[in-house]
Kinemage of the C-alpha trace (Angstrom):
@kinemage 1
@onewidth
@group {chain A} dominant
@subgroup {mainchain}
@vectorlist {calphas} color= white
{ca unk a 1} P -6.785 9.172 -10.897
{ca unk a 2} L -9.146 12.309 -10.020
{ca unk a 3} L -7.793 14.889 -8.009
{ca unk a 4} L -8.737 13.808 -5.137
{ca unk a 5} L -6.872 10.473 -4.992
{ca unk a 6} L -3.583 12.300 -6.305
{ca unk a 7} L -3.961 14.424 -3.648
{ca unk a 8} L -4.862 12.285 -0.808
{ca unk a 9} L -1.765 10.198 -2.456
{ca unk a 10} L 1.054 13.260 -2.893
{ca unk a 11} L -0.200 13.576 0.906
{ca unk a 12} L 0.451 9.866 2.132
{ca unk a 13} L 3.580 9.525 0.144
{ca unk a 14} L 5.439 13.462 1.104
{ca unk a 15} L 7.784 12.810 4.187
{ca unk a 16} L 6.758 15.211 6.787
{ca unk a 17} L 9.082 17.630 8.732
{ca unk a 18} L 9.486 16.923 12.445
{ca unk a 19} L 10.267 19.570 14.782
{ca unk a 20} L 13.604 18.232 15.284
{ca unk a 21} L 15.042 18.423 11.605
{ca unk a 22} L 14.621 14.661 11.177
{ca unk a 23} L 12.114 14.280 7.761
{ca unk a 24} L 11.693 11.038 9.445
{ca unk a 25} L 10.414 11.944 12.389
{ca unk a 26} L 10.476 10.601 15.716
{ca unk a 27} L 12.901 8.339 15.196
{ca unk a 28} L 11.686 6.667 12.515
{ca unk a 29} L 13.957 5.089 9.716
{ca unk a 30} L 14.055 5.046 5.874
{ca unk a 31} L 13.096 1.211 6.204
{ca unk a 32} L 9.977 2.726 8.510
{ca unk a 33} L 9.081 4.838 6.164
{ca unk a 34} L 9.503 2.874 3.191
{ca unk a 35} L 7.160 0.091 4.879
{ca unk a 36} L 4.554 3.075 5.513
{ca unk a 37} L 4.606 4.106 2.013
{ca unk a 38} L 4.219 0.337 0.505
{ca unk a 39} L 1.637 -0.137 2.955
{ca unk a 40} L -0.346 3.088 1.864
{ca unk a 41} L 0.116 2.368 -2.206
{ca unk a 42} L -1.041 -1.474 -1.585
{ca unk a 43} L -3.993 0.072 0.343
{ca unk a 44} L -4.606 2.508 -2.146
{ca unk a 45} L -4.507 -0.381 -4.999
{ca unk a 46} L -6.723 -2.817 -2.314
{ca unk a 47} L -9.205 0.491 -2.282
{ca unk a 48} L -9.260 0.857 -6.749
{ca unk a 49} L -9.410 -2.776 -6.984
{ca unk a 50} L -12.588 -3.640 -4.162
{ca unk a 51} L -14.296 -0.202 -5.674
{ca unk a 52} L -14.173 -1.660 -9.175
{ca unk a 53} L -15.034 -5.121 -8.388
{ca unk a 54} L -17.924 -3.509 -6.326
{ca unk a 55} L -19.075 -1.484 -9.491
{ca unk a 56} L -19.114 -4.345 -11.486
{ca unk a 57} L -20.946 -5.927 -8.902
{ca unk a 58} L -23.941 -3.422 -9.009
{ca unk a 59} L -23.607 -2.982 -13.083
{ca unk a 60} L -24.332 -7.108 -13.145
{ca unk a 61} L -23.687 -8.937 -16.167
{ca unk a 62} L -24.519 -6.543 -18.632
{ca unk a 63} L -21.979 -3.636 -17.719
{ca unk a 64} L -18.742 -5.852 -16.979
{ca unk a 65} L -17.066 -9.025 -18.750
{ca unk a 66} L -17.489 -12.007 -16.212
{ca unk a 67} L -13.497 -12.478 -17.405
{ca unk a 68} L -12.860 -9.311 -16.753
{ca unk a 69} L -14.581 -9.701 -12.790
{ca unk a 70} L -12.383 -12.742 -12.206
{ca unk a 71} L -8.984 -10.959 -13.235
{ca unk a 72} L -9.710 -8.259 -11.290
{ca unk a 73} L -10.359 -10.123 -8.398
{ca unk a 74} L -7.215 -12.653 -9.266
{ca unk a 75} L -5.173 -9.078 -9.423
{ca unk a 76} L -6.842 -8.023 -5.785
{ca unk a 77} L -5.446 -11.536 -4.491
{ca unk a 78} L -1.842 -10.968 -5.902
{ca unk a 79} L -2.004 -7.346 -4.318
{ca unk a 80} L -3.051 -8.878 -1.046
{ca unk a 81} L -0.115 -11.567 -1.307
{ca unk a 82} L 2.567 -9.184 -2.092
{ca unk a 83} L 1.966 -6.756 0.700
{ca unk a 84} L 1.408 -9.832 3.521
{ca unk a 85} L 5.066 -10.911 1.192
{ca unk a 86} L 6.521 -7.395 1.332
{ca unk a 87} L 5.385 -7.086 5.210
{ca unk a 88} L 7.596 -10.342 6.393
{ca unk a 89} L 10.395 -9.592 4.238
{ca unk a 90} L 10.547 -5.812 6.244
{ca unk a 91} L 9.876 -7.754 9.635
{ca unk a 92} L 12.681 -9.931 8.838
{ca unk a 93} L 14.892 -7.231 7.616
{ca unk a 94} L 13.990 -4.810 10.538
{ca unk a 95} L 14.844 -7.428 13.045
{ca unk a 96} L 18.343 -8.669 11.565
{ca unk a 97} L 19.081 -4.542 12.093
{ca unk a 98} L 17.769 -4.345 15.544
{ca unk a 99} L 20.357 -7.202 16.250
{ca unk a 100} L 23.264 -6.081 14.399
{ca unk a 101} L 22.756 -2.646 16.348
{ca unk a 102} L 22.140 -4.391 19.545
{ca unk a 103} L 25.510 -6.107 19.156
């Protein structure tokens, strides 16, 4: 990871102080901001994944094992699954709170 990335990623991931005490923020929940951070590390993943498939790509098939393109892309797939996965799980589990709150 260059220096960059770990900082862009230490800045993503760091729960911010609101003006109100609340790390949270607004309002926002530990299940809010758990969703936030899965969705920034599976977009960070997405980003390492695409950029490598991309270089391999441009290197053709002299600088990258035609194997090695398809598991990478296989891996991107996965990635994609789990976070569209991860998302409904959250919806569901966000909504079953809203109604056990609303009661």
């Amino acid at each position: 990871m260059t220096a960059r990335a770990a900082a862009t990623y230490r800045q993503e991931t760091r729960p911010h102080d609101a003006p109100n005490g609340n790390r949270y923020g607004h309002g926002m929940s530990r299940l809010d901001e758990a969703q936030q951070r899965l969705n920034a590390a599976l977009t960070r993943l997405e980003r390492v994944v695409d950029a490598k498939i991309k270089a391999a790509e441009q290197d053709g098939p002299a600088g990258v094992d035609p194997q090695q393109l398809d598991a990478l892309k296989a891996e991107n797939e996965q990635l994609r699954q789990a976070s569209a996965d991860a998302g409904e799980r959250l919806d569901t589990a966000i909504h079953r709170l809203e109604g056990v709150l609303a009661e």
